[in-house]
C-alpha positions in Angstrom: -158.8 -3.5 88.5 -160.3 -6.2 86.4 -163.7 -4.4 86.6 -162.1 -1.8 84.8 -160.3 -4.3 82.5 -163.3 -5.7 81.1 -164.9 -2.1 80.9 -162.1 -1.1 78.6 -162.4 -5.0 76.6 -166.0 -3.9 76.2 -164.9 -0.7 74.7 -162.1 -1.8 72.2 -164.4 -4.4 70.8 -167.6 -1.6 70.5 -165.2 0.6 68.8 -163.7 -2.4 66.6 -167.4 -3.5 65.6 -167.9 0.1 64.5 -164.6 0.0 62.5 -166.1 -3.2 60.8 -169.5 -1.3 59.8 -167.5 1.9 58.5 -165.2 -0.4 56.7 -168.3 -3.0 54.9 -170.0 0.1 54.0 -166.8 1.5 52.0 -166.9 -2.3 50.4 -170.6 -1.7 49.7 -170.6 2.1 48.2 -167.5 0.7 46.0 -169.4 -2.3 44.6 -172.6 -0.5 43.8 -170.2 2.4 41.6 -170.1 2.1 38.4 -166.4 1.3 36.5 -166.7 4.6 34.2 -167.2 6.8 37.2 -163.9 6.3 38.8 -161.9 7.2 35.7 -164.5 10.2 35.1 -163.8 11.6 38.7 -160.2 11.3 38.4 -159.8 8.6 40.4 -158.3 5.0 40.7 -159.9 2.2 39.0 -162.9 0.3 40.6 -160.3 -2.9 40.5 -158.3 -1.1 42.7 -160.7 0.4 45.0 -162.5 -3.1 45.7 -159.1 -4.4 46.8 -158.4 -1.6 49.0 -162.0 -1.6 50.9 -161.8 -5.7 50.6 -158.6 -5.8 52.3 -159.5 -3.4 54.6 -162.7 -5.8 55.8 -160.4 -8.7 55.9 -157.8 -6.3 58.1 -161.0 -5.6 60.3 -162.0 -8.8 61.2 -158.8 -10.0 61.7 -157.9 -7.1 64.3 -161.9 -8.0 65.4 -161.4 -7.4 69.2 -158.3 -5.5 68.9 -157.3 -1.9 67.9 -153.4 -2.6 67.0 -151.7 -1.6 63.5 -154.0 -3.9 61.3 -157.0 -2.1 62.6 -155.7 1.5 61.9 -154.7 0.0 58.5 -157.9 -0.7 57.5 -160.0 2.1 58.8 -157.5 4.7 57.4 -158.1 2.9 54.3 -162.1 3.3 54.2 -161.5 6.8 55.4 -159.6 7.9 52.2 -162.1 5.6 50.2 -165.4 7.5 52.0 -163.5 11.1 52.2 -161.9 11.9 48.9 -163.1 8.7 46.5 -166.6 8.7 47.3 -167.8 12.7 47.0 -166.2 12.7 44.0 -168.0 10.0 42.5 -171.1 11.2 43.9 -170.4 14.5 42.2 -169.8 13.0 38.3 -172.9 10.7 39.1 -174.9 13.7 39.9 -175.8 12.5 43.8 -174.5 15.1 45.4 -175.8 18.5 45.1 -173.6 21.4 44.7 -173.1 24.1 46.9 -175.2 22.2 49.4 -174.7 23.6 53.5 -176.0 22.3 56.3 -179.3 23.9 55.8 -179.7 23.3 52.1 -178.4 25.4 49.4 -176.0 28.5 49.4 
């Protein structure tokens, strides 16, 4: 049984190092954005965004090792920051291409 212990102590702390990454990257994207594009998508201020995605690191390494409630805290947070904030700013910037598939355009 503590073969399988350290397997699944191996695992949490793979997946929580992954977390970390997912969650620096959404601090990253955010500081590189200009202010004007967040108010141009729609969106929340850059202030507020860079305290969202910074929490969220500080949430990560804290639950380093662990995936309790201050680990799902942060990654949801990155999540909404990488799945709604982040295509929309790439759209006003003029990154992303529209009506782009998997295969190119459509």
């Amino acid at each position: 049984m503590s073969f399988l212990g350290t397997v699944q102590g191996y695992i949490v702390l793979a997946l929580s190092i992954a977390a970390l990454g997912v969650e620096v990257y959404a601090l990253v994207d955010c500081l590189r954005r200009r202010p004007d594009a967040f108010t141009a998508a729609g969106k929340r201020s850059k202030g507020f965004w860079l305290a969202v995605t910074g929490v969220a690191v500080l949430l990560g390494v804290v639950a380093l090792g662990g995936l309790g409630l201050l680990a799902i805290v942060a990654i949801v947070a990155a999540g909404v920051y990488l799945a709604d904030v982040k295509p929309a700013l790439d759209q006003v910037m003029g990154r992303g291409g529209n009506n782009q598939g998997p295969y190119g355009p459509w």
